[in-house]
C-alpha positions, -999 to +999 in steps of 0.1 A: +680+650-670+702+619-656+685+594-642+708+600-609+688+634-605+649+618-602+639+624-568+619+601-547+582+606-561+593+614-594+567+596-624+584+577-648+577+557-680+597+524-683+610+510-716+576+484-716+554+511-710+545+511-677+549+538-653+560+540-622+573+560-595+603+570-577+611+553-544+643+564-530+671+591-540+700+568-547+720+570-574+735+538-594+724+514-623+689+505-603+666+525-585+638+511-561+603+524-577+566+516-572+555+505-608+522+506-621+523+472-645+498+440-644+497+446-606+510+475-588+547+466-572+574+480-556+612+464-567+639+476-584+647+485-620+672+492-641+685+531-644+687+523-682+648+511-683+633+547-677+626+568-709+606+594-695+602+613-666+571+636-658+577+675-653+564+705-631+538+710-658+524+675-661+542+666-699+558+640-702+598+647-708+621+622-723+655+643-720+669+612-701+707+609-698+722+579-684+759+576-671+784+556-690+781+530-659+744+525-665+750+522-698+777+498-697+752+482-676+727+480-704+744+462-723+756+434-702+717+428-697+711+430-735+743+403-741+722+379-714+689+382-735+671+405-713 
């Protein structure tokens, strides 16, 4: 699955582990989520950052495609240090 197709509500897991879910139905190279890390926030994060998306039967999927923008994308932030 591309990251573009998540729908608002979707559970995620993020490269760091966290999880987090779904806030919007945009499509690009961030997407607004509520994520579930030291504190519970809501901000963006990268498209490239998810791993893992949860499915209709509760497992944990990590079939993640990313476009070749949002991966591109990825590494610009890895040539910064990120």
């Amino acid at each position: 699955m591309r990251t573009n197709e998540l729908k608002k509500g979707a559970r995620v897991m993020l490269a760091n582990g966290w999880e987090a879910d779904i806030m919007d139905n945009m499509k690009g190279n961030t997407r607004m989520a509520k994520v579930y890390g030291y504190e519970c926030e809501i901000g963006s994060v990268y498209s490239h950052d998810i791993v893992a998306y949860k499915g209709a039967d509760g497992a944990w999927r990590n079939d993640i495609e990313y476009t070749p923008a949002q991966l591109q994308c990825k590494e610009t932030v890895k040539a910064f240090g990120f």
